[in-house]
Chimera marker file (.cmm) of the C-alpha trace (Angstrom):
<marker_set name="trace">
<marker id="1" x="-22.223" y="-11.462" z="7.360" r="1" g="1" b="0" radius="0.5"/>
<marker id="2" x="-19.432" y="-14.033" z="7.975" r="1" g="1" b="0" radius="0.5"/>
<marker id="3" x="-16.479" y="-11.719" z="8.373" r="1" g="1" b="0" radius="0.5"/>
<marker id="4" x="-14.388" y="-13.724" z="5.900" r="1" g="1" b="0" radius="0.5"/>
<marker id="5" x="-11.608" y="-11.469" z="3.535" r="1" g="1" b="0" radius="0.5"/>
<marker id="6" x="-9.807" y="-12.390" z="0.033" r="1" g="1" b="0" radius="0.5"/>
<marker id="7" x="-7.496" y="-10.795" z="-1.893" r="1" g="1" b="0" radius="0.5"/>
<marker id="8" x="-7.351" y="-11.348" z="-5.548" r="1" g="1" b="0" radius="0.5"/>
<marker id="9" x="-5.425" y="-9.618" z="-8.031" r="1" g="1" b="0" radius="0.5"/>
<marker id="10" x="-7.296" y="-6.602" z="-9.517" r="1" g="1" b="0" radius="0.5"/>
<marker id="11" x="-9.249" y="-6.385" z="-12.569" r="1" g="1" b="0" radius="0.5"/>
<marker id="12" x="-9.890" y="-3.382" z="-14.806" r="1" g="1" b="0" radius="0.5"/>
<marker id="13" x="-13.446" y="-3.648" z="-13.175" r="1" g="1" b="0" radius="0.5"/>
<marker id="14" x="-12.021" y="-2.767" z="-9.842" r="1" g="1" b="0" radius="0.5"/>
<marker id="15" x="-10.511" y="0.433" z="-10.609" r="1" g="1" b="0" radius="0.5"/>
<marker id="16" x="-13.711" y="2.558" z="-9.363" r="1" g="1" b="0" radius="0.5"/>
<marker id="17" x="-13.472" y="0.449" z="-5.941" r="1" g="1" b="0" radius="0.5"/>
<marker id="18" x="-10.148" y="0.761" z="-5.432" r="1" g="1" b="0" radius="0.5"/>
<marker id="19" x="-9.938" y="5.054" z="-5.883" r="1" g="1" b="0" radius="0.5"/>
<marker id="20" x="-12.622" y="4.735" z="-3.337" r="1" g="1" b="0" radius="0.5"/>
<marker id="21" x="-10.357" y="2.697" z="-0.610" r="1" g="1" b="0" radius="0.5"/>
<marker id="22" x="-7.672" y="5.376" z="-1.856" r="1" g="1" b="0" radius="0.5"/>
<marker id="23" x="-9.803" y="7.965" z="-0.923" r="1" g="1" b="0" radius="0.5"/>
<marker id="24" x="-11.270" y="7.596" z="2.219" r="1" g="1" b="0" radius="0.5"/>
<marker id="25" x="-8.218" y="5.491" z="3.751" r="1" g="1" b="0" radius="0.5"/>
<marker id="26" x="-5.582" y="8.186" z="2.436" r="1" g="1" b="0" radius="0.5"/>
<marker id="27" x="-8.122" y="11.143" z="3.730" r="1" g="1" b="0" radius="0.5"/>
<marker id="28" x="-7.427" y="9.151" z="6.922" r="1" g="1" b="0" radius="0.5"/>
<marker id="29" x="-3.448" y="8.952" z="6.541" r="1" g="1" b="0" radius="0.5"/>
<marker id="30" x="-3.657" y="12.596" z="6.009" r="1" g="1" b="0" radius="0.5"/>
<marker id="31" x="-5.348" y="13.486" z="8.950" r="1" g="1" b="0" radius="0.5"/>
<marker id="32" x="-3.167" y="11.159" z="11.300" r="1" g="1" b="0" radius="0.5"/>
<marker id="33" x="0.379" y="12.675" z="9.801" r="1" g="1" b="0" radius="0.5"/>
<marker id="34" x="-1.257" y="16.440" z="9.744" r="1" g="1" b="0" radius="0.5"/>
<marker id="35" x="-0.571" y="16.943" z="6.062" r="1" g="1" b="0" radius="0.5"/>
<marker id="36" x="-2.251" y="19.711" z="4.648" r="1" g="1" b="0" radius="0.5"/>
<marker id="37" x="-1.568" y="19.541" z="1.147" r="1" g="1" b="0" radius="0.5"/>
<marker id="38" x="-2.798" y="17.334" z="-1.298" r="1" g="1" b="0" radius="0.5"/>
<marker id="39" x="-1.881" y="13.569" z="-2.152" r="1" g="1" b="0" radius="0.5"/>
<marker id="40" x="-1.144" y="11.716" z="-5.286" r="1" g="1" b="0" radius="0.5"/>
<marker id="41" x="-3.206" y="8.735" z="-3.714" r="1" g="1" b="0" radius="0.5"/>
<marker id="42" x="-5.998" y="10.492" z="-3.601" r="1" g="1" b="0" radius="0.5"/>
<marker id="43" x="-6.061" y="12.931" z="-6.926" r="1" g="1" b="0" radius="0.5"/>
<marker id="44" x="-5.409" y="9.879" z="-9.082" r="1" g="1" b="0" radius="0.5"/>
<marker id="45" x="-7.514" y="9.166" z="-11.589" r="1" g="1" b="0" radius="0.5"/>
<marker id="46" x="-9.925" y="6.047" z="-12.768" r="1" g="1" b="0" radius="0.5"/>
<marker id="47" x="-8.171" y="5.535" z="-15.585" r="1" g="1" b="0" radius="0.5"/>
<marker id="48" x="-4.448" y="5.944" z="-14.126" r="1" g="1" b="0" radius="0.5"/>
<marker id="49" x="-5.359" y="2.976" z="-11.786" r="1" g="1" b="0" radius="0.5"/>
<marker id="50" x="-6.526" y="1.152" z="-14.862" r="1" g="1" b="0" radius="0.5"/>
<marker id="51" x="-3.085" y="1.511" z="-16.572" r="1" g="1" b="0" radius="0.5"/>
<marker id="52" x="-1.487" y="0.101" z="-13.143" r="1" g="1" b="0" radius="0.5"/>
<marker id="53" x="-4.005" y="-2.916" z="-12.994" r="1" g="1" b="0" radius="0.5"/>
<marker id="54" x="-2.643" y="-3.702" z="-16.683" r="1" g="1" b="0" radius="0.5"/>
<marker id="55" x="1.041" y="-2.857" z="-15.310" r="1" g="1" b="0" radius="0.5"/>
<marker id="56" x="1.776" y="-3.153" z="-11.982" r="1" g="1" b="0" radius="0.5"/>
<marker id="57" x="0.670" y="-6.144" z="-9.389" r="1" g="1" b="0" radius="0.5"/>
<marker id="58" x="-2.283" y="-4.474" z="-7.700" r="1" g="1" b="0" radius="0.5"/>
<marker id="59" x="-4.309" y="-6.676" z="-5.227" r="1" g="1" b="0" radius="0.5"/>
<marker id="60" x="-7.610" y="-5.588" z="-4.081" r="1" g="1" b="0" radius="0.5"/>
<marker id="61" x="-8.980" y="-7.300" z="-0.487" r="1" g="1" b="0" radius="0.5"/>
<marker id="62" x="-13.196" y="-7.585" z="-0.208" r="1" g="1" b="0" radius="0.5"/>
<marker id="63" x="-14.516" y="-9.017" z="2.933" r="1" g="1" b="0" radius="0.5"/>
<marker id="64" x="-17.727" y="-10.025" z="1.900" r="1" g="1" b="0" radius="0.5"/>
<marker id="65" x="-17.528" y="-9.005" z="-1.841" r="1" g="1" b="0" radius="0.5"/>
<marker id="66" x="-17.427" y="-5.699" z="-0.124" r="1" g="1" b="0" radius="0.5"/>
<marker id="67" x="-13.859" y="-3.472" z="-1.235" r="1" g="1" b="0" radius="0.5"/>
<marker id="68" x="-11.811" y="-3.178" z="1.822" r="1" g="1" b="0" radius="0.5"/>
<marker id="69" x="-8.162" y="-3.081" z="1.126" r="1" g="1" b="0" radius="0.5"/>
<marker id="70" x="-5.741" y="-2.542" z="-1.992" r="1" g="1" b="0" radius="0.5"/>
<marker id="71" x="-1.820" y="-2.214" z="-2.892" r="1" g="1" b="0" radius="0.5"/>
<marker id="72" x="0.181" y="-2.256" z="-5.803" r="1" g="1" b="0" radius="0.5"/>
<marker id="73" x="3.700" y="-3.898" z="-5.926" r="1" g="1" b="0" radius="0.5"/>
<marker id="74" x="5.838" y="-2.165" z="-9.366" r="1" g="1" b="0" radius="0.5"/>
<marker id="75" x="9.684" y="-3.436" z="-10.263" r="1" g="1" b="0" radius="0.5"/>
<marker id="76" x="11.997" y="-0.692" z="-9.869" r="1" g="1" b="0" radius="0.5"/>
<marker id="77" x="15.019" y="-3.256" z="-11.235" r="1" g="1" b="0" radius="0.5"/>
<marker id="78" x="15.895" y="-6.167" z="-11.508" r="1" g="1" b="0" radius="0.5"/>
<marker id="79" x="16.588" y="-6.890" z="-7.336" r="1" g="1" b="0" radius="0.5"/>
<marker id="80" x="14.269" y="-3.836" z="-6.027" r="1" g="1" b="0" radius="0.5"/>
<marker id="81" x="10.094" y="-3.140" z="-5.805" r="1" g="1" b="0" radius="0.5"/>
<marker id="82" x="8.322" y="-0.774" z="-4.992" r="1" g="1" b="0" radius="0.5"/>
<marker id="83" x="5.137" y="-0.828" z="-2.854" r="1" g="1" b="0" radius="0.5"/>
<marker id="84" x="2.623" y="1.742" z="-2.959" r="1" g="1" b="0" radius="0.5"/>
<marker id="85" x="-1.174" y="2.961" z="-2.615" r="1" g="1" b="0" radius="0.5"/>
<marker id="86" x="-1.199" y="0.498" z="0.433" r="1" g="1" b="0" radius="0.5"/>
<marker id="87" x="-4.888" y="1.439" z="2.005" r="1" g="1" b="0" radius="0.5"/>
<marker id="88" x="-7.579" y="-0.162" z="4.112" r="1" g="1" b="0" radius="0.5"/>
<marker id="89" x="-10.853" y="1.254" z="4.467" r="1" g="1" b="0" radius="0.5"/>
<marker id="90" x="-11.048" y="3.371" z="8.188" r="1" g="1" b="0" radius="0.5"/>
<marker id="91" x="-13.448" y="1.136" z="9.946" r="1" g="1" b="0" radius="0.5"/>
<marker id="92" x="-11.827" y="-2.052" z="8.623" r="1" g="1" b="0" radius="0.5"/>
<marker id="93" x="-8.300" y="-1.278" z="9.651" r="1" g="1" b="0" radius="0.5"/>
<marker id="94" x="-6.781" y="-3.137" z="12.883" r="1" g="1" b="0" radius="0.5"/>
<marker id="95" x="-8.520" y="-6.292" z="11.979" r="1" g="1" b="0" radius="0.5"/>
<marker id="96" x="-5.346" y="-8.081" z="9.932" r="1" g="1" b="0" radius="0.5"/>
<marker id="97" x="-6.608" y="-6.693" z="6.163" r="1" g="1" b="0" radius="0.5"/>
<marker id="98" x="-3.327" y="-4.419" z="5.957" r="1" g="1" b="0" radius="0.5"/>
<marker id="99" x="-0.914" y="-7.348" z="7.297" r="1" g="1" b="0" radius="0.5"/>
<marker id="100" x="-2.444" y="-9.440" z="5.097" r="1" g="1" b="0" radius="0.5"/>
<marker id="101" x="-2.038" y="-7.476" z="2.005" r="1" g="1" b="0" radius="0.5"/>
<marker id="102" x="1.803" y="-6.983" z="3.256" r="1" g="1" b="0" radius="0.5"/>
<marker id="103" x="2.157" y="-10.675" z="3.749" r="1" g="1" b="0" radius="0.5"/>
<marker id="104" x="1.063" y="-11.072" z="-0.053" r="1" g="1" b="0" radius="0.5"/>
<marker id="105" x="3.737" y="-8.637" z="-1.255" r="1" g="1" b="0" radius="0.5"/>
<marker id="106" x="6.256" y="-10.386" z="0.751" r="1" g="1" b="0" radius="0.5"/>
<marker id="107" x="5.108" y="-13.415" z="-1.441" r="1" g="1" b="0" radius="0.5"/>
<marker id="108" x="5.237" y="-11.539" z="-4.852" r="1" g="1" b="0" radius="0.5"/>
<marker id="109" x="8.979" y="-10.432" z="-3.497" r="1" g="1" b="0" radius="0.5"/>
<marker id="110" x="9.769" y="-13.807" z="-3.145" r="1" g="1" b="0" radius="0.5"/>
<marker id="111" x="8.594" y="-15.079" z="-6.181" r="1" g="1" b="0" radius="0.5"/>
<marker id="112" x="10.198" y="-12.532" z="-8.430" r="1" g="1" b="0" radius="0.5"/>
<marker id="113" x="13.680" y="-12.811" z="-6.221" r="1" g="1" b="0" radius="0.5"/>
<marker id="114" x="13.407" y="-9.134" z="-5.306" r="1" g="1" b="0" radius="0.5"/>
<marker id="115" x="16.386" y="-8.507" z="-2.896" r="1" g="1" b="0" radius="0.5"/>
<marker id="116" x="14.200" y="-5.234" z="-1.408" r="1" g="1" b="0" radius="0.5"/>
<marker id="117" x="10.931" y="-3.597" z="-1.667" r="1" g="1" b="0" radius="0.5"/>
<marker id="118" x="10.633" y="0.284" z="-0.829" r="1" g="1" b="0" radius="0.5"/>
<marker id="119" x="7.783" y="2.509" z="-0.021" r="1" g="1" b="0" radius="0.5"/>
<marker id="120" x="6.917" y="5.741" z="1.429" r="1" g="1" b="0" radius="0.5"/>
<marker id="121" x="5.209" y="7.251" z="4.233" r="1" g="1" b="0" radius="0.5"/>
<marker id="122" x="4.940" y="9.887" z="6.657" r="1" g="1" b="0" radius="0.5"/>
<marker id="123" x="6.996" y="9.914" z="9.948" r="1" g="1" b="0" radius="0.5"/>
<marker id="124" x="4.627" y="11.693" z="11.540" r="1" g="1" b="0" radius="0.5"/>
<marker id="125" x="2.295" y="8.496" z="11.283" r="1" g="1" b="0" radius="0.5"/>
<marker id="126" x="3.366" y="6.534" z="14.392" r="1" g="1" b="0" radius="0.5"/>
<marker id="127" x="0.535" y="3.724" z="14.819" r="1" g="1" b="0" radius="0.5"/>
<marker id="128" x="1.494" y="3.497" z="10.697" r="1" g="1" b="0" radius="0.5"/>
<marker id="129" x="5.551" y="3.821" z="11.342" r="1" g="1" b="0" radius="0.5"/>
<marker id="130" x="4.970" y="1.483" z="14.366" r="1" g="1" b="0" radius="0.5"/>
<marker id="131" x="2.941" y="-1.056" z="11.593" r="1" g="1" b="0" radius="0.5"/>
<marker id="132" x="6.055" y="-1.451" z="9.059" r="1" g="1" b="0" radius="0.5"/>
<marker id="133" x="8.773" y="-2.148" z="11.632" r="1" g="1" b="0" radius="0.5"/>
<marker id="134" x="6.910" y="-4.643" z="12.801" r="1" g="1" b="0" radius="0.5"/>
<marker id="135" x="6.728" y="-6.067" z="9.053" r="1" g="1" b="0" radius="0.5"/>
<marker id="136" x="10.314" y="-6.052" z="8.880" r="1" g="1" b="0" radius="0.5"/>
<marker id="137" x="11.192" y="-2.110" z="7.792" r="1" g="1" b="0" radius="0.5"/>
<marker id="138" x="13.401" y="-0.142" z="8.274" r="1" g="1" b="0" radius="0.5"/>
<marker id="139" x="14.048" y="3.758" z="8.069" r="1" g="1" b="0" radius="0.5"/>
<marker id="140" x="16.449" y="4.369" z="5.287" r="1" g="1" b="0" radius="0.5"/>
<marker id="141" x="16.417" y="8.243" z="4.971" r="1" g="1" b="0" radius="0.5"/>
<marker id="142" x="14.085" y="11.226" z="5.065" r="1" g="1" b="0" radius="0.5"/>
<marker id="143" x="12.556" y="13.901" z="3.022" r="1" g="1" b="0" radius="0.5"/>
<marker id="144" x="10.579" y="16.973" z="2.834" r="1" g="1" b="0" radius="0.5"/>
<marker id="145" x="10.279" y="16.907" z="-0.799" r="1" g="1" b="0" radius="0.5"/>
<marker id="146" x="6.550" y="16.990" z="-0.798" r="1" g="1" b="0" radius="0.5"/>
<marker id="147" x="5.995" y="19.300" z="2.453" r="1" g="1" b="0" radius="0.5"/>
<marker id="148" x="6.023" y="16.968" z="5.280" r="1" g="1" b="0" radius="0.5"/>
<marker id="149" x="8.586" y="14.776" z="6.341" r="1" g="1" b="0" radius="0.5"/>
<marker id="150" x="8.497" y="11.552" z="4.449" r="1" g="1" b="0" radius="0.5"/>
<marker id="151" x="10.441" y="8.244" z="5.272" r="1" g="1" b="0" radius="0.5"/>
<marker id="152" x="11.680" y="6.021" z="2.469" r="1" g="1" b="0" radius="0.5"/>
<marker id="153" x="11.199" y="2.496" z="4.094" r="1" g="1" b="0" radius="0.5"/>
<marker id="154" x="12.941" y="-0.708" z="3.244" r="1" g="1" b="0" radius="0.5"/>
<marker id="155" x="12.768" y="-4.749" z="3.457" r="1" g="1" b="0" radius="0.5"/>
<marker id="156" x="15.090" y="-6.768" z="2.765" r="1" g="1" b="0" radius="0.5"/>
<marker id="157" x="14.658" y="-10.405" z="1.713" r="1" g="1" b="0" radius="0.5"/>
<marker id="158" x="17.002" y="-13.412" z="1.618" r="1" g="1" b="0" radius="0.5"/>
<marker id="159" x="16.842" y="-15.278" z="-1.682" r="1" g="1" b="0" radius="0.5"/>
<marker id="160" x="18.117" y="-18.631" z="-1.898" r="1" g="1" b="0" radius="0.5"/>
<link id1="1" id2="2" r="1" g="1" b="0" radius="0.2"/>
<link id1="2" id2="3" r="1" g="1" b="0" radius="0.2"/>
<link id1="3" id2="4" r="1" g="1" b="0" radius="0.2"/>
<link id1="4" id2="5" r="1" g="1" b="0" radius="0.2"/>
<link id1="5" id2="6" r="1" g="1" b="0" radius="0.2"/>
<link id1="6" id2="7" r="1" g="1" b="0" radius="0.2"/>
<link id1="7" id2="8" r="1" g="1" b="0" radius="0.2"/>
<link id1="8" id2="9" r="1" g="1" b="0" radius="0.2"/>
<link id1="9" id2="10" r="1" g="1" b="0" radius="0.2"/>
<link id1="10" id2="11" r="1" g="1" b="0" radius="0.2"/>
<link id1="11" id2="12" r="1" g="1" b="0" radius="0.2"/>
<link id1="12" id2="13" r="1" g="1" b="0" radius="0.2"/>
<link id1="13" id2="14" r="1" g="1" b="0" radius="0.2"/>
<link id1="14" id2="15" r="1" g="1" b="0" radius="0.2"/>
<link id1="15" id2="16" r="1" g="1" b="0" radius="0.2"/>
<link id1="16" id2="17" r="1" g="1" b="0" radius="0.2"/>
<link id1="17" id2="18" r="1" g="1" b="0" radius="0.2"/>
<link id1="18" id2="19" r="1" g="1" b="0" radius="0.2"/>
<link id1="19" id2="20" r="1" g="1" b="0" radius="0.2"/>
<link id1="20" id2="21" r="1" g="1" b="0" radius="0.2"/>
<link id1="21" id2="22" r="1" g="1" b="0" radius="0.2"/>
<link id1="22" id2="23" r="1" g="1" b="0" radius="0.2"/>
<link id1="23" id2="24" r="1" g="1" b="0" radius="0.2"/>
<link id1="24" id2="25" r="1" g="1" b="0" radius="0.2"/>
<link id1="25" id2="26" r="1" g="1" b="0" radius="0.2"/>
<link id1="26" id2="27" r="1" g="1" b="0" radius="0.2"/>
<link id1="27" id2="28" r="1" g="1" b="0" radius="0.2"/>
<link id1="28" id2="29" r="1" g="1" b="0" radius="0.2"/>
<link id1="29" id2="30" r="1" g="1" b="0" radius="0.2"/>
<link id1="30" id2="31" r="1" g="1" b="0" radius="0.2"/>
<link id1="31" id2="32" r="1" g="1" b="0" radius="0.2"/>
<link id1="32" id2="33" r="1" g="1" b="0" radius="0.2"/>
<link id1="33" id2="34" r="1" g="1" b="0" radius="0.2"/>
<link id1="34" id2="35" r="1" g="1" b="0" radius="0.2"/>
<link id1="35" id2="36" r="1" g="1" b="0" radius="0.2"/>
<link id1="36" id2="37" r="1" g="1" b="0" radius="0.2"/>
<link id1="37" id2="38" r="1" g="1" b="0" radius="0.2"/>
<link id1="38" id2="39" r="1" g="1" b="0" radius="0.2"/>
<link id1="39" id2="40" r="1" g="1" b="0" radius="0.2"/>
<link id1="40" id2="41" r="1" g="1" b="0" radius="0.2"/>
<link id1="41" id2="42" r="1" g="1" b="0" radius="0.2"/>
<link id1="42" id2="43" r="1" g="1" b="0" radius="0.2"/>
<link id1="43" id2="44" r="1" g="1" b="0" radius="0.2"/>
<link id1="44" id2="45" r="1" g="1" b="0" radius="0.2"/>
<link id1="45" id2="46" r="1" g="1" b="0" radius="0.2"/>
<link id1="46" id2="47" r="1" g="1" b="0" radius="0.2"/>
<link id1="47" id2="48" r="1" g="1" b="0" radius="0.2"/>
<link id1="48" id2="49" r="1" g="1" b="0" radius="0.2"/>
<link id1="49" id2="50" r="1" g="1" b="0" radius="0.2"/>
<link id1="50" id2="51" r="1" g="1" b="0" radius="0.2"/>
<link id1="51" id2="52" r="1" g="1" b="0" radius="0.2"/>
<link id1="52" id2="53" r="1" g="1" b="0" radius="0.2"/>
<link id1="53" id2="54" r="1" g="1" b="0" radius="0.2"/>
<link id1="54" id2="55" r="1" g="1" b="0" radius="0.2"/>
<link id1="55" id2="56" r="1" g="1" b="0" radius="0.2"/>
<link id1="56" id2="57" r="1" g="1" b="0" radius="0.2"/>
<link id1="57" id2="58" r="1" g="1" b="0" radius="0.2"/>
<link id1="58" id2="59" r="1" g="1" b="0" radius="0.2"/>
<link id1="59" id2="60" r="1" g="1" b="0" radius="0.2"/>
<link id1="60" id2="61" r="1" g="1" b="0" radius="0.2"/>
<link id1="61" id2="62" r="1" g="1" b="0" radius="0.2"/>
<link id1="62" id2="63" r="1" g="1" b="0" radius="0.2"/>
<link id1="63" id2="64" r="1" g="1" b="0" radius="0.2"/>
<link id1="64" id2="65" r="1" g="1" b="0" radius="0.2"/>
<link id1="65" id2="66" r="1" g="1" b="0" radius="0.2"/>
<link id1="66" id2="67" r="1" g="1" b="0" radius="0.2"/>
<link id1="67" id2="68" r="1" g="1" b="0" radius="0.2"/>
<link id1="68" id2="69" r="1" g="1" b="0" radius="0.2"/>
<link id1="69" id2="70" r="1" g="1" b="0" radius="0.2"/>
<link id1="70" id2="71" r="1" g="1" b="0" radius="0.2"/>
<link id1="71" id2="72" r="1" g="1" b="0" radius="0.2"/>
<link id1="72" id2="73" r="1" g="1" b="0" radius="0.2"/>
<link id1="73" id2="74" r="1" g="1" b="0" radius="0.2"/>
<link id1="74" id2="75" r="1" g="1" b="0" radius="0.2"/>
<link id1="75" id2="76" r="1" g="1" b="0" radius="0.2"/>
<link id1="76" id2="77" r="1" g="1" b="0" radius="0.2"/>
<link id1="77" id2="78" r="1" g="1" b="0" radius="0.2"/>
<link id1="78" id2="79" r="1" g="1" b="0" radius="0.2"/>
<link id1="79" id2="80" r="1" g="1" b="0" radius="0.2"/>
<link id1="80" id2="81" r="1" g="1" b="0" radius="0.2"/>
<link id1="81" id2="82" r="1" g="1" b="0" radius="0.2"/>
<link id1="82" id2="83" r="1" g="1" b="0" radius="0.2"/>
<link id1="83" id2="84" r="1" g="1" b="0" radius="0.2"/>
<link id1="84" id2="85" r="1" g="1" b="0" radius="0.2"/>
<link id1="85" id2="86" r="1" g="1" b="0" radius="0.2"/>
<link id1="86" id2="87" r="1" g="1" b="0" radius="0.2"/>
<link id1="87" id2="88" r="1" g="1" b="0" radius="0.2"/>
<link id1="88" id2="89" r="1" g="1" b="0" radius="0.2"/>
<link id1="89" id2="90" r="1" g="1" b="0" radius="0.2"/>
<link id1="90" id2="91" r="1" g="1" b="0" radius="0.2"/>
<link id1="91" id2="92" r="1" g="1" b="0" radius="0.2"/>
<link id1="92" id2="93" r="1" g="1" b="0" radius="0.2"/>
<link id1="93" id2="94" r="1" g="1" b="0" radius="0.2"/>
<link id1="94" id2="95" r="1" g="1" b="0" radius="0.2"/>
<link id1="95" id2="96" r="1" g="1" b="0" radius="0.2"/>
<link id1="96" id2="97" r="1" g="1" b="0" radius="0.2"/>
<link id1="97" id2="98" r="1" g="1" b="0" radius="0.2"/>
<link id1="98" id2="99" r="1" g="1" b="0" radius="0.2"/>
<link id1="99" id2="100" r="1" g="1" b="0" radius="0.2"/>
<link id1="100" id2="101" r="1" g="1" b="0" radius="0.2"/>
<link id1="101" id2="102" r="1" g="1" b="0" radius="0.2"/>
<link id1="102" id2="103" r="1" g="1" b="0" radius="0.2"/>
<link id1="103" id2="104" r="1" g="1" b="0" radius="0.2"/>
<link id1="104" id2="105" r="1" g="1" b="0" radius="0.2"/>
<link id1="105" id2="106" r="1" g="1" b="0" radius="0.2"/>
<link id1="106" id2="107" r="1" g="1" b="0" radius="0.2"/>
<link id1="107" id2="108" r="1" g="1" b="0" radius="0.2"/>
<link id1="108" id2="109" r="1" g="1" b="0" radius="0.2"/>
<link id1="109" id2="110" r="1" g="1" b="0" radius="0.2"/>
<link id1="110" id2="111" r="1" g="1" b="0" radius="0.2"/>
<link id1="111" id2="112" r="1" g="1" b="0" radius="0.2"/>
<link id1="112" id2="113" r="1" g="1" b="0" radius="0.2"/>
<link id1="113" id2="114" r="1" g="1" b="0" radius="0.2"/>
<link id1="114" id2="115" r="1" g="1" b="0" radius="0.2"/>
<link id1="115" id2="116" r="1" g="1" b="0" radius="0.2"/>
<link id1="116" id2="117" r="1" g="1" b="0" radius="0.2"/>
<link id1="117" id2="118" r="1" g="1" b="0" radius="0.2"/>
<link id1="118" id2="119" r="1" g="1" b="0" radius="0.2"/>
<link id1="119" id2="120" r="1" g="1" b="0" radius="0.2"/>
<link id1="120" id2="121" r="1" g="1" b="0" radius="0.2"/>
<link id1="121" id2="122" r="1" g="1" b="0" radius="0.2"/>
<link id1="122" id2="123" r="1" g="1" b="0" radius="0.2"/>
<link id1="123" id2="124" r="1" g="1" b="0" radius="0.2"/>
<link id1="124" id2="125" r="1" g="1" b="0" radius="0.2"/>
<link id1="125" id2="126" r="1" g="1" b="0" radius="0.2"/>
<link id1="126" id2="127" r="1" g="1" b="0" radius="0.2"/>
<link id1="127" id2="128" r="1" g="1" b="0" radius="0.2"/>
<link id1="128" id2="129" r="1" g="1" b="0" radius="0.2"/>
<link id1="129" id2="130" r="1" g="1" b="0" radius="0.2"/>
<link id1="130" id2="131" r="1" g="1" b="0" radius="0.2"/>
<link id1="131" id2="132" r="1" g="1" b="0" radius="0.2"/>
<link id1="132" id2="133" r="1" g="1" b="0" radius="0.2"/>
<link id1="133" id2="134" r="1" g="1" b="0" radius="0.2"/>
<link id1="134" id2="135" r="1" g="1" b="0" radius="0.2"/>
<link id1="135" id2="136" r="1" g="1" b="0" radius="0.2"/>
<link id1="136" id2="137" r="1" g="1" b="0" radius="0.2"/>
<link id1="137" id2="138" r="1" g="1" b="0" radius="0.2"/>
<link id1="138" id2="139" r="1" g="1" b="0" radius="0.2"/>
<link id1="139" id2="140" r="1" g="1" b="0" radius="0.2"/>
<link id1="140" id2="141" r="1" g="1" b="0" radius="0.2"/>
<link id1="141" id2="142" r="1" g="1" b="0" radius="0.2"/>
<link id1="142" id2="143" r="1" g="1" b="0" radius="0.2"/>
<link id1="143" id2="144" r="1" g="1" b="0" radius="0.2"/>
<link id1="144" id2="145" r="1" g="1" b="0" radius="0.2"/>
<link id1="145" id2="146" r="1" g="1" b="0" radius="0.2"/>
<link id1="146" id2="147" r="1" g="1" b="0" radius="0.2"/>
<link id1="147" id2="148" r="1" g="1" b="0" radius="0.2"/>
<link id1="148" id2="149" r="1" g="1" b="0" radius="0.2"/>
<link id1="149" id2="150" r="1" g="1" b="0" radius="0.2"/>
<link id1="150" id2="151" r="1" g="1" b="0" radius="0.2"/>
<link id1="151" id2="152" r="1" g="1" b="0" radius="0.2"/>
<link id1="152" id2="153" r="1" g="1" b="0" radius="0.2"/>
<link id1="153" id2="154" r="1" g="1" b="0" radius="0.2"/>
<link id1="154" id2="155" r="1" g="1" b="0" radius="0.2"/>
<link id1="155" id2="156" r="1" g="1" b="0" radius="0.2"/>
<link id1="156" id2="157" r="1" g="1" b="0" radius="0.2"/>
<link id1="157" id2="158" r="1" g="1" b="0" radius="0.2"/>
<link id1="158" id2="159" r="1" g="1" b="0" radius="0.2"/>
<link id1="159" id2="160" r="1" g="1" b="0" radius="0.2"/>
</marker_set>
């Protein structure tokens, strides 16, 4: 093994690898926020991640061919994105596969001109809270809508 990572846009052939990141990286975020119910991240099916491969920017990350890493990136309008399903297999987290899929959306922001991308997660994750402010997000209000309290999180970039 050489330790060496890509990230590639997804293909309807990685839709079976990528519920499996889901799964066992959102079984961890569960765990580390203490959220007892379920998750959409994790009940979604095969085919619902198919219909986002075809719509959505989703990016899957392999380190050697092996399925590491994924997130999806979906227009809200014409200035704002949201980013979503951002997971990283347990025992291949804190090794720069999460920052680097951020540092790809930041690209895809670019590119498109999106003014701000949102996404979701649960203030009760710090090492995760602690992970987007130092990406460049910020709180923007709270919720309890699903039975925890949740954080809508935002970036804003500068288009020239």
């Amino acid at each position: 093994m050489d330790y060496s990572f890509v990230i590639r846009k997804a293909v309807l052939e990685d839709a079976a690898d990528i519920h499996g990141i889901l799964v066992s990286s959102f079984d961890a975020y569960r765990a580390a926020a203490d959220i007892s119910g379920p998750l959409e991240a994790v009940e979604e099916s095969i085919s619902h991640i198919e219909h986002d491969i075809v719509h959505k920017d989703v990016f899957i990350a392999l380190m050697d061919k092996v399925p590491v890493g994924t997130v999806r990136v979906s227009q809200i309008d014409s200035e704002t994105a949201l980013l979503s399903r951002l997971g990283v297999v347990p025992r291949h987290q804190n090794i720069g596969i999460g920052k680097s899929l951020l540092n790809l959306v930041d690209k895809v922001a670019m590119e498109k001109k999106y003014k701000r991308i949102h996404l979701y997660t649960a203030t009760k994750n710090s090492s995760l809270m602690r992970f987007y402010y130092g990406r460049g997000f910020y709180v923007d209000s709270t919720s309890k809508n699903r039975g925890y309290v949740r954080a809508l999180l935002v970036k804003e970039y500068i288009i020239s």
